[in-house]
N, CA, C and O atoms as a MOPAC input file, in Angstrom:
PM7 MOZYME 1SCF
protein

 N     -8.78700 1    16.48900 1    -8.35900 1
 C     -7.65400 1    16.36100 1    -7.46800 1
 C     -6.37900 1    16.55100 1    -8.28300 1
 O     -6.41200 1    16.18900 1    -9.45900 1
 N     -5.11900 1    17.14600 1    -7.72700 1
 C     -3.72100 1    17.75700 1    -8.38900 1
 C     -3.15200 1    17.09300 1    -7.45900 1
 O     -3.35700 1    17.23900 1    -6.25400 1
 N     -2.18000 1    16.09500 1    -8.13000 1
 C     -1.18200 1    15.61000 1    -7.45500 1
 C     -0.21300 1    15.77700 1    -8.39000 1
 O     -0.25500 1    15.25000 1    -9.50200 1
 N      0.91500 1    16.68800 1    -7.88400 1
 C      2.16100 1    17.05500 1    -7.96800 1
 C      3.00200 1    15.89400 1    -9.02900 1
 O      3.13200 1    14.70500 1    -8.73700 1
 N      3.31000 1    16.27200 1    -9.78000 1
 C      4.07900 1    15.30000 1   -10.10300 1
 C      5.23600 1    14.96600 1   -10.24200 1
 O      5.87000 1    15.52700 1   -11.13600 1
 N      6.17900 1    13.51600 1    -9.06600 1
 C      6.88200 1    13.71100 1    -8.69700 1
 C      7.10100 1    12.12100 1    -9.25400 1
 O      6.34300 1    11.53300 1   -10.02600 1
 N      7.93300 1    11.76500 1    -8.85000 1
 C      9.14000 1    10.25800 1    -9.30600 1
 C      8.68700 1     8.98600 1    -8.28400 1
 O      8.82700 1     7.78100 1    -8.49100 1
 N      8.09900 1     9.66300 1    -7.11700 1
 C      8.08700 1     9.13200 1    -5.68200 1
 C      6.95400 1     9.09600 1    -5.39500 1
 O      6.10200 1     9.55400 1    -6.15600 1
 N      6.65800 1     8.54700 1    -4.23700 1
 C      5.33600 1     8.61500 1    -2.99300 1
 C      5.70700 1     7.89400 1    -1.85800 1
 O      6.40000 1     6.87800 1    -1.91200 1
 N      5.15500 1     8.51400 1    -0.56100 1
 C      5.12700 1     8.19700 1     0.66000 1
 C      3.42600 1     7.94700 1     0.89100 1
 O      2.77600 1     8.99100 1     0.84000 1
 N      2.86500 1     7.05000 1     1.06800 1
 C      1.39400 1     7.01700 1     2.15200 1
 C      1.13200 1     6.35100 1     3.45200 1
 O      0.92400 1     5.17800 1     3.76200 1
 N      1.21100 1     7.52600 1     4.15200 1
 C      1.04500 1     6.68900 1     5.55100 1
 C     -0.19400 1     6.72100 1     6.27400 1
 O     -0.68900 1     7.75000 1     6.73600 1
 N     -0.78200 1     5.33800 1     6.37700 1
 C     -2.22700 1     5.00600 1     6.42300 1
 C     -3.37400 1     6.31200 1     6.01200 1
 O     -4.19900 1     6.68300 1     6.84800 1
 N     -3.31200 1     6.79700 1     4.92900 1
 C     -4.08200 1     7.85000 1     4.17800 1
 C     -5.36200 1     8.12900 1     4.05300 1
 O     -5.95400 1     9.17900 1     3.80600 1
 N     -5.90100 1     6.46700 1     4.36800 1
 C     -7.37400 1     6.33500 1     4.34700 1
 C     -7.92500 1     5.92700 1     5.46900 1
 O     -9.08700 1     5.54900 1     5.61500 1
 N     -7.16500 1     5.99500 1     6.19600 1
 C     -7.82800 1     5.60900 1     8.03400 1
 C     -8.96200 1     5.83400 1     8.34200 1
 O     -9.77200 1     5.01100 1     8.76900 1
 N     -9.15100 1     7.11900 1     8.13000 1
 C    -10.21700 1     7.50300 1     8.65300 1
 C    -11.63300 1     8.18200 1     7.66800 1
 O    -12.58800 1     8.86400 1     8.04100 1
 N    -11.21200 1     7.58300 1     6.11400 1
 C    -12.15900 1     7.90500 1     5.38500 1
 C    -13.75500 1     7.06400 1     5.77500 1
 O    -13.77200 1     6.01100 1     6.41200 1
 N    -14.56100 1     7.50100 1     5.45000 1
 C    -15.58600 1     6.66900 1     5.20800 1
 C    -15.69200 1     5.84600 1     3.75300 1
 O    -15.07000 1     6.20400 1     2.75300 1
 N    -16.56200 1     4.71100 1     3.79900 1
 C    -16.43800 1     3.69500 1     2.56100 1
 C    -16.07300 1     4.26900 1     1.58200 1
 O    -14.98100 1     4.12400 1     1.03200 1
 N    -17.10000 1     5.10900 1     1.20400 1
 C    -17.64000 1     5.63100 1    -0.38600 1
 C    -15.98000 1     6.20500 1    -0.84000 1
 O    -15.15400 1     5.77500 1    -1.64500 1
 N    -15.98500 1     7.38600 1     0.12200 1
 C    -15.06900 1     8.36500 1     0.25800 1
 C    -13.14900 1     7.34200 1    -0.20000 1
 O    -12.23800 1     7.44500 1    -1.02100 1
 N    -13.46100 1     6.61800 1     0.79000 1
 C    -11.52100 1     5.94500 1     0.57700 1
 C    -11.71800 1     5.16000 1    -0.56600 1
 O    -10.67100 1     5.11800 1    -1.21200 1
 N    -13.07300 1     4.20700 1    -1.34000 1
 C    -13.00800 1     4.20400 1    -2.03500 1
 C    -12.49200 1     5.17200 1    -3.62800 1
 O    -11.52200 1     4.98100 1    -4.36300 1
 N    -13.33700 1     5.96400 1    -3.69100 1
 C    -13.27900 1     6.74000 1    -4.53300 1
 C    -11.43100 1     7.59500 1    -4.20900 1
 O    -10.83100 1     7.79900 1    -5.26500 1
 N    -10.92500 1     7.87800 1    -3.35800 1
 C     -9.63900 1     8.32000 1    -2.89600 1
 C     -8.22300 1     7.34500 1    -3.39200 1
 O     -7.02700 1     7.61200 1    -3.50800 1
 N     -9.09100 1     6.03400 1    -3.61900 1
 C     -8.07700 1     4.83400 1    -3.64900 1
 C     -7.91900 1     4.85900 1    -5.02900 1
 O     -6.81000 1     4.54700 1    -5.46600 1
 N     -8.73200 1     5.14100 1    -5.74300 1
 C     -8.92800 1     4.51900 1    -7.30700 1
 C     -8.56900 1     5.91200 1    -7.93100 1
 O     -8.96100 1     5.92800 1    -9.09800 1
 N     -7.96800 1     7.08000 1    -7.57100 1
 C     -7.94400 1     8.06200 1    -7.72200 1
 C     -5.82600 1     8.00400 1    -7.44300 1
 O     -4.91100 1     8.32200 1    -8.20300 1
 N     -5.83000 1     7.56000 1    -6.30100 1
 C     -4.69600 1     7.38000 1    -5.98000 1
 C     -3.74800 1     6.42600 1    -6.85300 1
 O     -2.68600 1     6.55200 1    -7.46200 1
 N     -4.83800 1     5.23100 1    -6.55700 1
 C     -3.78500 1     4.37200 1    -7.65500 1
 C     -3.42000 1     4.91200 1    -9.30900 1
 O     -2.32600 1     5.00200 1    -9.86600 1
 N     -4.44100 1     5.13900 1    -9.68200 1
 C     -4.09400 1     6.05200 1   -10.76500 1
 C     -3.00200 1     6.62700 1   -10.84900 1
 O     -2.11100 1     6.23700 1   -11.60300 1
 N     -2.85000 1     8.22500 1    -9.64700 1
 C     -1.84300 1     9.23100 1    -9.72300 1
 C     -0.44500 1     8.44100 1    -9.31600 1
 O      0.51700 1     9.06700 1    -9.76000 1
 N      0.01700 1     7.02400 1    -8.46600 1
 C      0.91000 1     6.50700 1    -8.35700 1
 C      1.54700 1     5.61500 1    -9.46100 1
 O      2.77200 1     5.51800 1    -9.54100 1
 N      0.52000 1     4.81600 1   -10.50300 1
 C      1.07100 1     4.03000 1   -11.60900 1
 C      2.44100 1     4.65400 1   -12.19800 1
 O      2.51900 1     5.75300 1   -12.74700 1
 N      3.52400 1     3.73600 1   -11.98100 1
 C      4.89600 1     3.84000 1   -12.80700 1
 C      5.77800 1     4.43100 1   -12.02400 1
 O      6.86800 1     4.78100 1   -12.47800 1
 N      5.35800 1     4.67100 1   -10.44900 1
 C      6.28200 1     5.42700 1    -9.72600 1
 C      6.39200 1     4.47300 1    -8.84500 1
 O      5.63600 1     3.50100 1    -8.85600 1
 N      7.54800 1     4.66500 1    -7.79000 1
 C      8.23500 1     4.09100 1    -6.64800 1
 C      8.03200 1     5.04500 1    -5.40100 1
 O      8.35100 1     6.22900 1    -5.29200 1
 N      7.42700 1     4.22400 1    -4.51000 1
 C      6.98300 1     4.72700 1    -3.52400 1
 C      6.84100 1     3.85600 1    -2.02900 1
 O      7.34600 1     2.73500 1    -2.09700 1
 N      6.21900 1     4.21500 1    -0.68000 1
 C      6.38700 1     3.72600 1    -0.01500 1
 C      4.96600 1     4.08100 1     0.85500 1
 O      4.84700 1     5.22000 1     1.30700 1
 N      3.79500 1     2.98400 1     1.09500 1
 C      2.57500 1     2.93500 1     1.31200 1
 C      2.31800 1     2.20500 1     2.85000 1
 O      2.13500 1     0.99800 1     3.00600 1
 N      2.34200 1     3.00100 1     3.69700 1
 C      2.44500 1     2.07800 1     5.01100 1
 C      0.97800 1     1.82300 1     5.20900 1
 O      0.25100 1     2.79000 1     4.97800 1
 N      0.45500 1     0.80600 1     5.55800 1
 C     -1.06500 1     0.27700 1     6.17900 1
 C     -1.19900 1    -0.80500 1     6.77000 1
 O     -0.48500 1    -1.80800 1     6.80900 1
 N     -2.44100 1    -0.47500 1     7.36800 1
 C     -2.89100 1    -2.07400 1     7.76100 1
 C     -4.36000 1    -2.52000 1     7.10800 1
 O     -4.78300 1    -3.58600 1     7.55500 1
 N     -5.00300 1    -2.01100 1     6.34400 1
 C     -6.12400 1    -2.14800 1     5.26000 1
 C     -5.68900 1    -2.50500 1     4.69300 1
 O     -4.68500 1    -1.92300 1     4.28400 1
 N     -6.15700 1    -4.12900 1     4.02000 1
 C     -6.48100 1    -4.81500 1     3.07300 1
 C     -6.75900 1    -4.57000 1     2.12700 1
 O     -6.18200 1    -5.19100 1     1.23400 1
 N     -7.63200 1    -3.69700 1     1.78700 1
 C     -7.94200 1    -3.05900 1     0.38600 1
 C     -6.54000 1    -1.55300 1    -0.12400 1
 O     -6.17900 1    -1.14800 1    -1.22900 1
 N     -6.33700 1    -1.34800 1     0.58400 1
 C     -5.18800 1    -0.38200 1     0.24400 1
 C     -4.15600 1    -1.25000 1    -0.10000 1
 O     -3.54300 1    -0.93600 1    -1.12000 1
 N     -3.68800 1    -2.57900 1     0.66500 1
 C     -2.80800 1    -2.88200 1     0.23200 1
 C     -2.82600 1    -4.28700 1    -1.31200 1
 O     -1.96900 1    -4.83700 1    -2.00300 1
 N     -4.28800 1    -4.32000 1    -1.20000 1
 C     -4.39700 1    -5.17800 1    -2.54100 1
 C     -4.25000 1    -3.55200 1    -3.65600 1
 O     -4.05800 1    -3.75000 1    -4.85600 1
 N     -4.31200 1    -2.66400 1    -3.35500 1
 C     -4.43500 1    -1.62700 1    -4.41200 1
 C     -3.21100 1    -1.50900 1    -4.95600 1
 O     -2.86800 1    -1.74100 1    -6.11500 1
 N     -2.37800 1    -1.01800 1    -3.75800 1
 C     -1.18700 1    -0.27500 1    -4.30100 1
 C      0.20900 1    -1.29500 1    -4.24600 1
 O      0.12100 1    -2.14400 1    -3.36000 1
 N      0.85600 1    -1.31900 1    -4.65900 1
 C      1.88300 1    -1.75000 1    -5.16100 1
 C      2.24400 1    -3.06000 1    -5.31000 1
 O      1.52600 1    -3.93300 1    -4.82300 1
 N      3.69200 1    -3.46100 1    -6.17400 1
 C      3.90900 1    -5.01500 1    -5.91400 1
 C      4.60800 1    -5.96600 1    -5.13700 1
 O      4.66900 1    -7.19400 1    -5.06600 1
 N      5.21600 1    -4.79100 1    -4.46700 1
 C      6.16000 1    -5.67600 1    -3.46300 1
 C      5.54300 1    -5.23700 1    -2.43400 1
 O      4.59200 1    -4.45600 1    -2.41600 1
 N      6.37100 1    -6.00800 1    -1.07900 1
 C      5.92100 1    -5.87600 1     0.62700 1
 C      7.34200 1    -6.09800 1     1.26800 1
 O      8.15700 1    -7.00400 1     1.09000 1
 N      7.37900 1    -4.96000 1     2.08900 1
 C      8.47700 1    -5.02000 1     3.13100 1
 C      8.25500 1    -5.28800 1     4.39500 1
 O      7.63300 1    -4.45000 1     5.04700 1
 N      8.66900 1    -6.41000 1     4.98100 1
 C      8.18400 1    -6.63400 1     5.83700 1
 C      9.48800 1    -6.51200 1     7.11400 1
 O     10.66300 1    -6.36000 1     6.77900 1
 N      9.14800 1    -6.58600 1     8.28200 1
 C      9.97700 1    -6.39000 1     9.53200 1
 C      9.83900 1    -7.99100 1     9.86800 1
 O      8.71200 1    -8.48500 1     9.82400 1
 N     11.02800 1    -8.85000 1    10.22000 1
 C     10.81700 1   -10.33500 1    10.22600 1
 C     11.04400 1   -10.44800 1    12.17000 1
 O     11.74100 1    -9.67000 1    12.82100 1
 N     10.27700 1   -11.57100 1    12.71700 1
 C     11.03500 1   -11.68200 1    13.95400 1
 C     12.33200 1   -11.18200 1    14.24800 1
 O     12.49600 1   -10.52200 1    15.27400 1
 N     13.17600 1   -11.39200 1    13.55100 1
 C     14.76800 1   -10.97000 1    13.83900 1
 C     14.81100 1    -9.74900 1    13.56500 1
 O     16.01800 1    -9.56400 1    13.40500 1
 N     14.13800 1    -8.47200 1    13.35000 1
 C     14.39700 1    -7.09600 1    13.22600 1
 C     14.52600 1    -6.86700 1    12.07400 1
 O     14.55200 1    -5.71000 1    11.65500 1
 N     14.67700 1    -8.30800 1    11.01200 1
 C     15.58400 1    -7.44900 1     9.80200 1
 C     14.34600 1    -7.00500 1     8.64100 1
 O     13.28800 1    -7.63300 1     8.68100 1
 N     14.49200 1    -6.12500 1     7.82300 1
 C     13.76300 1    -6.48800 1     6.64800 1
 C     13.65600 1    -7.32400 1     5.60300 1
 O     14.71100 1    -7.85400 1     5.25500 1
 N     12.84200 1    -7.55100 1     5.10100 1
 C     12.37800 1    -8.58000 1     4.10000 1
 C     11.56000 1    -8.00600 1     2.88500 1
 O     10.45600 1    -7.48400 1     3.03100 1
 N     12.09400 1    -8.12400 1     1.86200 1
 C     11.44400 1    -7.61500 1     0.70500 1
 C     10.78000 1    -9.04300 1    -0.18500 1
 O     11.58700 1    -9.82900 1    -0.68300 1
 N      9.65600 1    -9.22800 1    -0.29200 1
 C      8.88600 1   -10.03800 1    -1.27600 1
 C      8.09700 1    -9.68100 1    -2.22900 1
 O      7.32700 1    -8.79900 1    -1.84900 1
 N      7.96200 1    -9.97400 1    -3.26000 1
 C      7.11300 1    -9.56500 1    -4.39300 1
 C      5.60900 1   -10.15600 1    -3.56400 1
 O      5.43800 1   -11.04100 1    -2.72500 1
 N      4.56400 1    -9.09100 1    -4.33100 1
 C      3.16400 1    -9.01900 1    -3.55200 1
 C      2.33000 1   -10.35900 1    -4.63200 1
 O      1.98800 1   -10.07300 1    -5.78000 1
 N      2.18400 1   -11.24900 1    -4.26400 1
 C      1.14600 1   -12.51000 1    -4.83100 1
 C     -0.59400 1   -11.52100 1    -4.90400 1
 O     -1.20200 1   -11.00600 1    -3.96700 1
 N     -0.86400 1   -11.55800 1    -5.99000 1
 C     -1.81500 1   -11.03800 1    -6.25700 1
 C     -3.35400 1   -11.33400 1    -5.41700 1
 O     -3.53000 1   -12.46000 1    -5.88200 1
 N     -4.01300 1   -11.21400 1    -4.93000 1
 C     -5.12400 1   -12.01200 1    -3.77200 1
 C     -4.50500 1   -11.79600 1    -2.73000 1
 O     -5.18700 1   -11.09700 1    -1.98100 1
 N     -3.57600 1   -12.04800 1    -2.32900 1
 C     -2.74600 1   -12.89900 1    -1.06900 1
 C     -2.96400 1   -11.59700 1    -0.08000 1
 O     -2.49200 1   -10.46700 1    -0.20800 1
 N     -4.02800 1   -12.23700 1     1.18500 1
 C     -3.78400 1   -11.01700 1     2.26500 1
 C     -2.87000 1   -10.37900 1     2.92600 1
 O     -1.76600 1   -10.89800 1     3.08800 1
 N     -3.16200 1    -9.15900 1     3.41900 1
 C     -1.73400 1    -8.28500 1     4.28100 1
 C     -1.48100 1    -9.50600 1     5.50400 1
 O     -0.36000 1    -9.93900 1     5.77200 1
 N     -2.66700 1    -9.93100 1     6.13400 1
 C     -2.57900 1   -11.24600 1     7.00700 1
 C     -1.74800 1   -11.93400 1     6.89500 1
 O     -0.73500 1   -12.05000 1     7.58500 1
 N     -2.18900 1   -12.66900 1     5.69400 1
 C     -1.01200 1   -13.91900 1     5.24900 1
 C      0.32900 1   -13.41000 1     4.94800 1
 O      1.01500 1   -14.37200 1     4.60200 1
 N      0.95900 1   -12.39900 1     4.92700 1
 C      2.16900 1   -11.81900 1     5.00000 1
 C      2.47700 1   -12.13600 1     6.31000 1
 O      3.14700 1   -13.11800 1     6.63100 1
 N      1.87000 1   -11.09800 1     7.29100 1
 C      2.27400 1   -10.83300 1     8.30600 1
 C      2.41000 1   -11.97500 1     9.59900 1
 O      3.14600 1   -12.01200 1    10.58400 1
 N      0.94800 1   -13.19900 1     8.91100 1
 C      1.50600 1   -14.17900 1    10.08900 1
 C      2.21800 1   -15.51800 1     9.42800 1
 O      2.12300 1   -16.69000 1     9.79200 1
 N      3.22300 1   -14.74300 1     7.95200 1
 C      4.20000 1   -16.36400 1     7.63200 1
 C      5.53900 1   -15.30700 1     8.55500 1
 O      6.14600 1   -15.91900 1     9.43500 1
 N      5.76500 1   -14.44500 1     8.42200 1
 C      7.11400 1   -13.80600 1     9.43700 1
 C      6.84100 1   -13.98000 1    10.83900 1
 O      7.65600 1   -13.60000 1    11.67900 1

């Protein structure tokens, strides 16, 4: 796999529709080609989001955003139902 190499990344839910083996192997491939860059990884998989990055932006009841550093373990869940 050739991934471009750029400063950035966008992923928007990328592995949706992989099968196991497949988003596995896609993920560990990915995280790789993203290490040391700034980017922006939208999902709702758990394992994508324990993969990739350290922070979480979240949308709070009030519309606004919220930026938190990512607690290592800590589910996309437990993000989404302390806002």
């Amino acid at each position: 796999m050739t991934v471009k190499n750029k400063a950035f990344f966008i992923i928007d839910e990328a592995f949706v529709s992989l099968d196991f083996y497949t988003k596995e192997k896609m993920l560990a491939l990915t995280t790789e080609a993203v290490k040391g860059k700034t980017g922006i990884c939208i999902t709702h998989d758990d394992a994508v989001f324990q993969a990739l990055g350290d922070k979480v932006l979240l949308c709070n009841k009030e519309n606004k955003l919220v930026l938190k550093d990512k607690i290592k373990g800590k589910n996309l869940k437990d993000y989404l139902d302390a806002e």
